[in-house]
C-alpha positions in Angstrom: -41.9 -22.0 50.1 -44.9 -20.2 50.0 -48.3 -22.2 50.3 -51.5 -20.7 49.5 -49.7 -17.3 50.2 -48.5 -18.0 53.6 -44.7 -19.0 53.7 -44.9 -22.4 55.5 -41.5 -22.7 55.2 -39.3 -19.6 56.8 -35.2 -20.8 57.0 -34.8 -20.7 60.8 -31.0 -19.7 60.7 -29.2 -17.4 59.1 -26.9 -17.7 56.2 -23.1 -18.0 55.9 -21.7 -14.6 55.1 -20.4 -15.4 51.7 -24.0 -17.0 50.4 -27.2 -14.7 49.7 -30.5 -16.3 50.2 -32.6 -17.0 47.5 -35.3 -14.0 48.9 -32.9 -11.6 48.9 -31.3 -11.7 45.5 -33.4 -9.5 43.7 -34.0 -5.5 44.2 -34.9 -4.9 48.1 -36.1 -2.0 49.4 -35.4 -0.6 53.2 -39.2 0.2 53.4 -41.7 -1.8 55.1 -45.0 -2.1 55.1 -46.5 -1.0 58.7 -48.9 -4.3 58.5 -45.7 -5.9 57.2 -44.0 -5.4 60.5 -46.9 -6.2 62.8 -46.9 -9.5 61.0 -43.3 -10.0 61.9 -43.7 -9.1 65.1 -46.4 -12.2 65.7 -44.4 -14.4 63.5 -41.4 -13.7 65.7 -43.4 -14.7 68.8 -45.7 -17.4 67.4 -44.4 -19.6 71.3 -45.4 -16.7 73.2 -49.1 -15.9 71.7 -49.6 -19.7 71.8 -48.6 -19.4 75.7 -50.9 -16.5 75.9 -53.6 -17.9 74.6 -52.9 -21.4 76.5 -53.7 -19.1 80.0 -56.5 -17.4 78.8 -57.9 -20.3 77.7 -57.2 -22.1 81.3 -58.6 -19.1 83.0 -62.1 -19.5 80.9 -62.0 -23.0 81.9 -61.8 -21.8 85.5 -64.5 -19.4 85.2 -66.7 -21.7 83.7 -66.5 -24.6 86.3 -66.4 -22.0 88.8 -69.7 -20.0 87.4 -68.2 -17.0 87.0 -69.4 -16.3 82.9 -67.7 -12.8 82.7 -64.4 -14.7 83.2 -65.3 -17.4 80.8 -66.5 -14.9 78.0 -63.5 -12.7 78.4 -61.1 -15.5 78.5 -62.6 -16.9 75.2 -63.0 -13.4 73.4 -59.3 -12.7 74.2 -58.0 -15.8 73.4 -59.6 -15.3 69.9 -58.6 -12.0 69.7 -54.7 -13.1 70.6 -54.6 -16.0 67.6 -57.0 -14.5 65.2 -55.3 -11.4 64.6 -52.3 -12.6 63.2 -54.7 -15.0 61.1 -56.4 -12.2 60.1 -53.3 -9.9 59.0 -52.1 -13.1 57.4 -55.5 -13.0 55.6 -55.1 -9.7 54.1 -51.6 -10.1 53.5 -52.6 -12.9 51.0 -55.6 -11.0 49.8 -53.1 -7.9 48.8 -51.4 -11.0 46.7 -55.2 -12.2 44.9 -54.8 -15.3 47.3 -57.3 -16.3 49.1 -55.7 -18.4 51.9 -56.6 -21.2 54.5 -56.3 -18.4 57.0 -58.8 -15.9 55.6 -61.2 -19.6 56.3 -60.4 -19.6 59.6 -60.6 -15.4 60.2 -64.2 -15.7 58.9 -65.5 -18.4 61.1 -63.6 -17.2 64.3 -65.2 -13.9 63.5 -68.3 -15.2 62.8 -68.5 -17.3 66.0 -68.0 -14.3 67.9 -70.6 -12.3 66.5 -73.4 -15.5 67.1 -72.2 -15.8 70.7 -70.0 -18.9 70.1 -67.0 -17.8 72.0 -65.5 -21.6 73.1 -65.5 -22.5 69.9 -64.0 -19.1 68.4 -61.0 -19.6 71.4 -60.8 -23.0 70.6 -60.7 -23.0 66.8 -58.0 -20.2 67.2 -56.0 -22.5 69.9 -55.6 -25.2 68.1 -54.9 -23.9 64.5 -51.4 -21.9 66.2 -50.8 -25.1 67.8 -50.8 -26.8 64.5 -49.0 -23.5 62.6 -46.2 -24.1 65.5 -45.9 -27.6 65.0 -45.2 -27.7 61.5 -42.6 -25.1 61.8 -40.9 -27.2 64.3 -41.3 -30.0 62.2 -40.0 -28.5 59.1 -37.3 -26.8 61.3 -36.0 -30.2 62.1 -35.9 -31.3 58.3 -34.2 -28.7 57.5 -31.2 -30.1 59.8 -29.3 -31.2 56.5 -28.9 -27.4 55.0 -28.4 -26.5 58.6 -25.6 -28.8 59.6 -23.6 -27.9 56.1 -24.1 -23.8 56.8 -22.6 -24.5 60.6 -19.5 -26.1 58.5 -18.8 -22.9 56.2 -15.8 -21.3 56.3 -15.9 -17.8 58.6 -12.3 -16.6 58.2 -8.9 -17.1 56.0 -5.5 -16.6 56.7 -4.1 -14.6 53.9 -0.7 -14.8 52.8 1.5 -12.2 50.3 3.2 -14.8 48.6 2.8 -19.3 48.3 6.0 -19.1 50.5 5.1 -16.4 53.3 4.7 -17.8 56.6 3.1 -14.6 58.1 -0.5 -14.5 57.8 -3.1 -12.1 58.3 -6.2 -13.3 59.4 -9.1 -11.5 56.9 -13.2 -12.3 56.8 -14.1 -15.1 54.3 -15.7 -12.5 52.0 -12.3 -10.2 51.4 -10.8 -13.0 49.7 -10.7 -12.8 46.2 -9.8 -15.3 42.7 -5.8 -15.3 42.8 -5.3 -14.7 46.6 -2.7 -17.1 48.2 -3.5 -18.4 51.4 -2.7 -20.2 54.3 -4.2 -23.3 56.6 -2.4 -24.9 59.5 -3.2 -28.4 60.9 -6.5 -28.3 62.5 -8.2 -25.3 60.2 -10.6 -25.4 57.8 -9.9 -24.7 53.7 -11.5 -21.7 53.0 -11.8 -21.9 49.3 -11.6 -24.1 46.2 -8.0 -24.1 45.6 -4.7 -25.4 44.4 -2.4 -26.3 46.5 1.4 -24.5 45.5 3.5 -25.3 48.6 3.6 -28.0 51.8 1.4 -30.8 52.1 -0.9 -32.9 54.5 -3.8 -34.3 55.0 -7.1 -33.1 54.7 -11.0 -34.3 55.9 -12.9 -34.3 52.7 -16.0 -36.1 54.2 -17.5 -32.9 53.8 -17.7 -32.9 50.6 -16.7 -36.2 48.9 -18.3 -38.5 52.6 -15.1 -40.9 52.2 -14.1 -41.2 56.0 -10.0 -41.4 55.6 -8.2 -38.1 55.3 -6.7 -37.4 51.6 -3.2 -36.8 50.9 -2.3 -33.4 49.2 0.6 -31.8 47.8 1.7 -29.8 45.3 -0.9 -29.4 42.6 -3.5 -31.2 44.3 -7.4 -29.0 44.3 -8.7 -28.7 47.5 -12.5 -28.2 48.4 -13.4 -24.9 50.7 -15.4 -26.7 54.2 -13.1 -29.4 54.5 -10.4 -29.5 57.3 -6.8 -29.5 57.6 -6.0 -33.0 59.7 -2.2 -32.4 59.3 0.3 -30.8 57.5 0.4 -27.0 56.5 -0.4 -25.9 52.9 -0.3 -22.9 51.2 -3.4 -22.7 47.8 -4.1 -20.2 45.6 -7.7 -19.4 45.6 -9.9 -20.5 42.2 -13.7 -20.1 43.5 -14.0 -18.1 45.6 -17.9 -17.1 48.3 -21.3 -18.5 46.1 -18.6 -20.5 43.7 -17.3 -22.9 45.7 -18.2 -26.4 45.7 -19.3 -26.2 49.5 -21.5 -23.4 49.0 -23.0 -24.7 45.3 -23.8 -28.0 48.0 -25.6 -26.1 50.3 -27.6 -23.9 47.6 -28.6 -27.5 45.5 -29.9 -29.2 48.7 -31.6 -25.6 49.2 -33.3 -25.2 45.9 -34.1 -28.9 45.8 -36.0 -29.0 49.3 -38.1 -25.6 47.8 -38.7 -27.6 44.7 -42.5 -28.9 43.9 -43.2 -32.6 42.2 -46.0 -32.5 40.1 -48.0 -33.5 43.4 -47.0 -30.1 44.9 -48.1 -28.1 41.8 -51.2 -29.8 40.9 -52.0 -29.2 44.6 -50.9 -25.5 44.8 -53.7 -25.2 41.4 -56.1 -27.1 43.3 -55.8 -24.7 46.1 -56.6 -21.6 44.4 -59.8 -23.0 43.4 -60.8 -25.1 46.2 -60.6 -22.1 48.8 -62.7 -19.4 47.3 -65.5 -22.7 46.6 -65.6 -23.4 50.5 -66.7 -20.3 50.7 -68.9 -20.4 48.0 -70.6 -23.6 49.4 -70.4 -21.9 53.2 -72.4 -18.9 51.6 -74.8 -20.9 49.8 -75.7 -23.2 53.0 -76.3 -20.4 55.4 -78.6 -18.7 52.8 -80.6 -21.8 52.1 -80.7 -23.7 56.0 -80.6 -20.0 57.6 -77.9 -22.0 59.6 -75.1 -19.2 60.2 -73.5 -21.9 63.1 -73.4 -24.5 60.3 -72.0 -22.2 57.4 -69.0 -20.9 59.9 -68.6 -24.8 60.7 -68.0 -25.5 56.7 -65.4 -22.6 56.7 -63.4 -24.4 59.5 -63.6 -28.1 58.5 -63.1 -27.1 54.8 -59.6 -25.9 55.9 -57.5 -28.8 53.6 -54.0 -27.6 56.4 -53.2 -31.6 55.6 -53.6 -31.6 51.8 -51.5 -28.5 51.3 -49.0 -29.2 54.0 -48.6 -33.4 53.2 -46.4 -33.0 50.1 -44.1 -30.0 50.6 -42.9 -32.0 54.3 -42.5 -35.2 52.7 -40.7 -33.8 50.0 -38.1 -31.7 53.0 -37.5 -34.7 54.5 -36.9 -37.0 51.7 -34.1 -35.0 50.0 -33.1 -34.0 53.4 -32.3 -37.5 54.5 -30.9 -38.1 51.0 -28.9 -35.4 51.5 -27.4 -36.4 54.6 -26.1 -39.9 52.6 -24.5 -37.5 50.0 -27.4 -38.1 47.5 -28.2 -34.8 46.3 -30.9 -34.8 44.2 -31.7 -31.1 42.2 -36.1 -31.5 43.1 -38.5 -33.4 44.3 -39.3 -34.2 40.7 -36.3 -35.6 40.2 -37.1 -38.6 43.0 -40.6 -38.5 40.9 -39.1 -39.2 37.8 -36.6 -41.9 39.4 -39.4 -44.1 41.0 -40.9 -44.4 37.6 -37.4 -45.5 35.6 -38.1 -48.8 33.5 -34.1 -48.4 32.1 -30.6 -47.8 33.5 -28.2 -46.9 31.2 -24.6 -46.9 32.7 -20.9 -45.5 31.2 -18.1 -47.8 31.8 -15.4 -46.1 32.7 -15.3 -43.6 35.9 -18.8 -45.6 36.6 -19.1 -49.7 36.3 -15.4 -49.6 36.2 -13.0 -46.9 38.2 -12.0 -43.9 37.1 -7.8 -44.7 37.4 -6.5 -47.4 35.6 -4.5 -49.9 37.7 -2.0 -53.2 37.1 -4.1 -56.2 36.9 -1.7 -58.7 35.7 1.6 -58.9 36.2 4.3 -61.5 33.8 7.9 -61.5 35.3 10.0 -63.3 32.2 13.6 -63.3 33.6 15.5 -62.1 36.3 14.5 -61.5 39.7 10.6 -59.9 39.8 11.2 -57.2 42.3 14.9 -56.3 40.6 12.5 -55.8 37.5 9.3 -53.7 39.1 12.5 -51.3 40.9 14.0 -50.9 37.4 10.5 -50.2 35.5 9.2 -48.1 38.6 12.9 -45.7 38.3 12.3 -45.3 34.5 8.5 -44.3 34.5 9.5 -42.0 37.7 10.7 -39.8 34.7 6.9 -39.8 33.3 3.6 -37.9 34.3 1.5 -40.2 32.1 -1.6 -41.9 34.1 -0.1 -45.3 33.0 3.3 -44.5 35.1 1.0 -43.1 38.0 -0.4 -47.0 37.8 2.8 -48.3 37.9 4.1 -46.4 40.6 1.0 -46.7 42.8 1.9 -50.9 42.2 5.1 -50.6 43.5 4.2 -48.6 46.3 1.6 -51.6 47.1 4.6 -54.3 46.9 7.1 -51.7 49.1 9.7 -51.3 46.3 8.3 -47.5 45.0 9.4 -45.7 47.9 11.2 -42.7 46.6 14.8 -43.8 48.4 14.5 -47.1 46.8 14.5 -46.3 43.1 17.6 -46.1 40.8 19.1 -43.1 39.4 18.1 -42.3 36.0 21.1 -41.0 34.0 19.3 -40.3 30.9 15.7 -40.8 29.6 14.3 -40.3 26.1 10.2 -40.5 25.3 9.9 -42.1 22.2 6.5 -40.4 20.8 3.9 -42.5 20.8 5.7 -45.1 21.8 7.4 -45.3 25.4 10.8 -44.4 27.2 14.2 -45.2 26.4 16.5 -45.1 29.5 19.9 -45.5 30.7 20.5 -46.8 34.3 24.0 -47.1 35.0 25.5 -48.9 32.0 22.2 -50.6 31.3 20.0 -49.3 28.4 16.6 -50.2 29.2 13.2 -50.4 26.9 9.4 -49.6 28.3 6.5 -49.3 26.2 4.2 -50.7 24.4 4.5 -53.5 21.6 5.5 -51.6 18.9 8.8 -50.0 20.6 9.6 -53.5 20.9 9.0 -54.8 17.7 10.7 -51.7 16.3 13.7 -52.4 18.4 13.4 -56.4 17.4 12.5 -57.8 21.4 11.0 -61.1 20.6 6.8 -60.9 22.3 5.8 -64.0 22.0 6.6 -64.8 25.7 4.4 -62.1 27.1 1.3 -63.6 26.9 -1.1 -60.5 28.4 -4.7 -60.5 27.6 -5.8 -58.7 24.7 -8.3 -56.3 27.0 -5.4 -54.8 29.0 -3.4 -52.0 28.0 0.4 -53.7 28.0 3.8 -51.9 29.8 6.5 -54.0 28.4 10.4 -53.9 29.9 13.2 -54.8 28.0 16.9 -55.3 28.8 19.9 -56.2 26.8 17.7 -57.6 24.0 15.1 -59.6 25.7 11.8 -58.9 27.3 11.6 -59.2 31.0 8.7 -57.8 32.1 5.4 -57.1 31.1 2.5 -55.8 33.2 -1.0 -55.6 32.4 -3.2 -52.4 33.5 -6.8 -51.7 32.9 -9.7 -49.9 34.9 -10.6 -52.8 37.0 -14.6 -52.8 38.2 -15.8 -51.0 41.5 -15.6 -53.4 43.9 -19.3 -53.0 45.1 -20.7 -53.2 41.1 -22.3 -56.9 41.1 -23.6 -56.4 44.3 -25.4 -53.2 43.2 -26.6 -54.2 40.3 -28.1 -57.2 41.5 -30.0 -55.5 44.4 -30.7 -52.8 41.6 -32.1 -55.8 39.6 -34.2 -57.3 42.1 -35.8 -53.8 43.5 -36.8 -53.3 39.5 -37.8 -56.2 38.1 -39.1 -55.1 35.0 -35.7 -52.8 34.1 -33.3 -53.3 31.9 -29.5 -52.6 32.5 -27.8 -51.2 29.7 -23.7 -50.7 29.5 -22.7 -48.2 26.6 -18.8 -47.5 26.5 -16.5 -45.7 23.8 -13.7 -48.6 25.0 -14.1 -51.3 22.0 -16.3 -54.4 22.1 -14.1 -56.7 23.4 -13.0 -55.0 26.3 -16.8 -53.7 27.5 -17.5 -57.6 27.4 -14.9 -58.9 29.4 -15.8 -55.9 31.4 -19.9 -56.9 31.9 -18.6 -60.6 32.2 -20.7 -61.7 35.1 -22.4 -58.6 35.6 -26.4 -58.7 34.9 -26.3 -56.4 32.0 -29.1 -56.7 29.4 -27.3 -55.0 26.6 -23.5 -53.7 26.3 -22.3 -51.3 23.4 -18.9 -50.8 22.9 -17.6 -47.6 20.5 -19.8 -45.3 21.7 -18.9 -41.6 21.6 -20.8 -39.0 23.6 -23.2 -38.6 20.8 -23.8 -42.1 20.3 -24.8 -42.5 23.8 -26.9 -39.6 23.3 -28.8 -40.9 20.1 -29.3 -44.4 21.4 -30.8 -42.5 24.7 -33.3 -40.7 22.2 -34.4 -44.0 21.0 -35.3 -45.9 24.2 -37.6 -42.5 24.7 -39.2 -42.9 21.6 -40.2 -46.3 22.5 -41.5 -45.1 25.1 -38.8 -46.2 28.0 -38.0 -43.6 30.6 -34.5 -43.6 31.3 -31.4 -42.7 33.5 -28.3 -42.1 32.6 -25.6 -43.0 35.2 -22.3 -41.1 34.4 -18.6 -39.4 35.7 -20.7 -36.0 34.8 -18.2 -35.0 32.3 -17.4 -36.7 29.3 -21.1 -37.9 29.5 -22.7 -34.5 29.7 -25.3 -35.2 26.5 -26.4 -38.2 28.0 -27.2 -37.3 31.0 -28.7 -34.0 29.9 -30.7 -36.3 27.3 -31.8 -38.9 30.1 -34.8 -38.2 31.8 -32.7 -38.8 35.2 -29.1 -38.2 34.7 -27.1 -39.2 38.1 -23.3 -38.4 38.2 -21.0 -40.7 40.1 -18.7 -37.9 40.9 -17.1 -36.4 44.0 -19.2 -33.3 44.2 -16.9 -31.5 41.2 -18.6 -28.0 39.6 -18.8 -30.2 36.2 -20.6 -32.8 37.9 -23.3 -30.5 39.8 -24.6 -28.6 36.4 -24.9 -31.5 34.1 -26.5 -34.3 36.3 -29.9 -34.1 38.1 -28.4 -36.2 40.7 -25.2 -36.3 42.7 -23.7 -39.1 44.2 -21.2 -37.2 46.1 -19.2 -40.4 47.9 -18.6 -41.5 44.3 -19.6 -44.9 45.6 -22.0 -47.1 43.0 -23.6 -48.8 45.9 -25.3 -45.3 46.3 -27.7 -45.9 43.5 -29.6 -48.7 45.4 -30.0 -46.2 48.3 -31.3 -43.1 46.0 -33.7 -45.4 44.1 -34.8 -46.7 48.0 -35.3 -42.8 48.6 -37.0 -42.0 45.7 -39.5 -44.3 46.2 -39.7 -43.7 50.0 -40.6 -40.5 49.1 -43.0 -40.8 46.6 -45.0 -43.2 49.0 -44.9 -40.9 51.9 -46.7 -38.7 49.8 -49.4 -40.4 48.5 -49.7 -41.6 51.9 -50.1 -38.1 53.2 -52.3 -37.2 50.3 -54.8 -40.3 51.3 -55.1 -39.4 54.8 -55.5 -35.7 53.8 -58.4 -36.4 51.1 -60.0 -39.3 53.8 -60.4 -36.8 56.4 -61.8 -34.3 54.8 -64.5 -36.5 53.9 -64.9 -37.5 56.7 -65.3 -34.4 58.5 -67.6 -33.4 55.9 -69.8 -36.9 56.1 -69.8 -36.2 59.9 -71.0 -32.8 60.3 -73.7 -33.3 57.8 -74.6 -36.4 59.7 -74.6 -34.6 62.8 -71.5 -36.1 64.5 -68.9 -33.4 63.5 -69.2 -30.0 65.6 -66.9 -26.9 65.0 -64.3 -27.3 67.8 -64.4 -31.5 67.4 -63.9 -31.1 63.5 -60.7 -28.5 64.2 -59.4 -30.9 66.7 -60.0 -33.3 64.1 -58.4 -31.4 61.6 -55.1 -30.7 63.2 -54.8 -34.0 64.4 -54.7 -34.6 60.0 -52.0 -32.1 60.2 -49.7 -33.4 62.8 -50.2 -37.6 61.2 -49.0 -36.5 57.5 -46.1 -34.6 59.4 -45.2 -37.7 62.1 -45.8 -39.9 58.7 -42.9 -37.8 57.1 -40.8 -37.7 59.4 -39.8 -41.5 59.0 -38.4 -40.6 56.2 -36.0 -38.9 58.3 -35.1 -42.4 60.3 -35.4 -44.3 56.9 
């Protein structure tokens, strides 16, 4: 990020093979300018000229105090000479750019101090400003840790395979791989790419990318993130995305792009810059013309340095997503936490959101016969089914230890009756499951059942009569009331809105107990969208929370859209933010973040403006000298960057 033409913000570590930095994705050219590389050269060694000028300083100290004033003049002037020259190559490098930076400031008064006989304070100035230079890189360095840690966990190598069932791999670089390639990972290595699993299984660390601590079980079919690790098992995939396109790597660029980001602070401050440099000047000029002061005019240049102003916002805003980041909150900006902290409306989808994504059994009616006989027969017959009510069914009997695969029955024959359910033989036994209308078509009496009319019913007949009914649904997340109450009591004045396409009845008994302001049932997508439009016009600002893809218009429309979603391609280009655990007690955290945020950096912008004025108040007064008002000054520097950096322990 550059800042008044000096890039504050260099990326102390190098990329993963398969990603390009953002610098480098245009034309390059292998020439360099010769000032270009002298520049590099002090910005590669910014410790060691610091070091430098640390002795040379000491050894002016010890002529002075010794009486020695050659010593204490040449120990000055070289000092100076060692700091001020990348200052002034900075300078000009900005100047060649029609910027006219905080450095070119600080070149004139060193310069200027020289030539009036100041040397201390022309050493001293030059000291302490690469003191403060080197601290904030080592600041921002250590903010940076979030893009840092996820670039150390990307995927060097693959073990390439000719075929899903070839055991014989060849390790290749991460970058030969290609869309289509099969490949192989062995317990204990690392996915290389977004994939699809075609042969084995195992389990696999997706903390990486989803933050859920237990390993996932994958098999045939199942995707697969690149950057997460292979706990057990051994699984061939064939490779879908492939370097820049993977999930892992469209992580690392978000978190990227969203620390480089500027809030409306940032650019009102980067406009304020370009104007408020070149009238330092102006007012230096002007006061050594009128006072015939030349010590006093160089003093303005160095005080008037606003390091604190421009530097405040860009660290808070590091740190802030950085931290975020690290909870799986990824947010694309710094506006984005700008726009969060002033949200007077959440809007939340039902289902995927409020409710989870998979539907589940929630009641359960056992009408004759023995209740586990009955759950082994229904779990056999919708065995024979892919449909996402059957994976509910069988995911219940695996909870109550009768869906193991040795313990089901033999199917001899199975029919699907469209629309409708299965028809099944078992044995001698012809047995019913489906819905109320298979029933009533094959004349099973329902009045026993007895369900609740917002559950989806799987009834089970046998000879004649119904014995079994289950109830499934998409029960609510666990954590939901205790979100939105805290999400309640941190905005007061917000309303909490529940639109679902599910009909009336169902999103009530779903917001039952829940402190929802408002819940709209039969919403499509563009309902959602339209009713979004209107809270705007009436002035509300609004976010959307979402799955990030059914609700894509929404939360494009929302002025924050957040996506509960597990990190997924979809989820990443529709939302603004990503909660990547896909847990809903994350949205109490990112609004706690945003708002953290926002504070540290009107904090930092109040100390920044209050010492200026200060400074300014003092050396007019007569309290302020050049070298006291630079030590003052960095100080400024080095209290907005401690003050963000508790966002980091936040």
């Amino acid at each position: 990020m550059k800042l008044m033409g000096v890039n504050y913000f260099p990326l102390p570590f190098p990329y993963p093979a398969n990603i390009r930095p953002p610098q480098q994705r245009g034309p390059t050219t292998n020439k360099e300018h010769p000032m270009a590389t002298v520049q590099n050269f002090f910005n590669g060694h910014k410790k060691h000229d610091l070091i430098l000028m640390t002795i040379l300083l000491a050894l002016a100290l010890i002529g002075k105090v010794a009486h020695i004033p050659w010593l204490f003049t040449a120990g000055m002037i070289l000092a100076a000479a060692a700091g001020g020259i990348p200052l002034l190559l900075r300078a000009i490098s900005s100047l060649r750019y029609k910027v006219i930076s905080i450095e070119l400031l600080v070149s004139i008064a060193v310069i200027g101090a020289i030539i009036i006989g100041e040397y201390s304070e022309a050493g001293i100035v030059v000291w302490l400003f690469s003191l403060g230079d080197l601290l904030e890189e080592a600041t921002l360095e250590k903010t940076r840790q979030s893009i840092k840690d996820l670039v150390a966990m990307a995927p060097k190598t693959a073990l390439k395979i000719i075929s899903p069932v070839d055991r014989d791999p060849i390790e290749v670089d991460i970058d030969d791989i290609d869309q289509g390639d099969y490949l192989l990972v062995k317990t204990g290595g690392q996915v290389p790419v977004d994939g699809v699993v075609l042969d084995g299984e195992g389990h696999v660390d997706e903390s990486s990318i989803t933050g859920e601590p237990n390993p996932s079980h994958k098999r045939k079919g199942d995707q697969v993130f690149a950057g997460t690790l292979l706990v057990s098992g051994t699984v061939a995939l064939r490779a879908q995305k492939v370097g820049e396109d993977t999930t892992f790597c469209q992580l690392i660029k978000l978190v990227e792009e969203a620390q480089d980001s500027k809030t409306e602070a940032q650019r009102f401050i980067d406009r304020f810059s370009q104007y408020y440099t070149p009238l330092v000047l102006l007012i230096a000029l002007i006061t050594g013309l009128v006072s015939k002061n030349i010590r006093l005019a160089i003093t303005i240049l160095v005080l008037g340095c606003p390091g604190a102003l421009v530097i405040g916002v860009p660290v808070s805003t590091v740190a802030g997503i950085g931290r975020a980041a690290k909870q799986g909150i990824l947010a694309k900006g710094s506006n984005v936490f700008a726009q969060l902290s002033r949200v007077d409306s959440f809007v939340f989808d039902k289902t995927g959101t409020l409710a989870q994504g998979r539907p589940a059994v929630t009641e359960e009616r056992n009408l004759a016969g023995v209740p586990q006989e009955n759950l082994r027969l229904l779990a056999s017959v919708e065995h024979e089914s892919d449909h996402p009510l059957a994976q509910a069914i069988q995911a219940y009997a695996q909870e109550k230890q009768v869906g193991e695969r040795m313990a089901l029955l033999p199917v001899e024959r199975s029919r699907v009756v469209e629309g409708r359910g299965l028809e099944a033989l078992i044995g001698e036994e012809r047995i019913l499951v489906g819905n109320e209308r298979l029933m009533r078509e094959n004349h099973i009496d329902l009045s026993a059942a007895d369900l609740p009319a917002t559950s989806t019913h799987v009834l089970m007949a046998r000879k004649g009569r119904l014995t079994y009914a289950l109830g499934i649904s998409n029960p609510l997340r666990p954590d939901a009331l205790r979100t939105l109450t805290e999400l309640k009591s941190m905005a007061r004045r917000s309303q909490l809105i529940l639109l679902s396409g599910d009909r009336q009845e169902n999103v009530e008994a779903t917001a039952a107990g829940l402190p929802i302001d408002q819940m709209k049932g039969g919403f499509l997508p563009q309902d959602k969208d339209d009713f979004i439009q209107d809270l705007q016009r009436r002035g509300h600002r609004v976010a959307f929370v979402g799955d990030g893809i059914n609700d894509s218009p929404a939360l494009t429309r929302a002025d924050v859209g957040i996506a509960i979603g597990s990190g997924t391609q979809v989820a990443i280009e529709v939302s603004d933010i990503v909660l990547v655990k896909s847990r809903f007690s994350q949205l109490v955290s990112t609004l706690f973040y945003a708002r953290k945020t926002m504070a540290n950096m009107r904090e930092n912008i109040a100390i920044a403006v209050l010492t200026v004025v200060l400074l300014l108040v003092g050396l007019f007064a007569g309290y302020i000298h050049m070298a006291s008002g630079m030590l003052i000054h960095e100080i400024s520097i080095l209290a907005v960057i401690l003050n963000a950096l508790r966002l980091i322990r936040a």
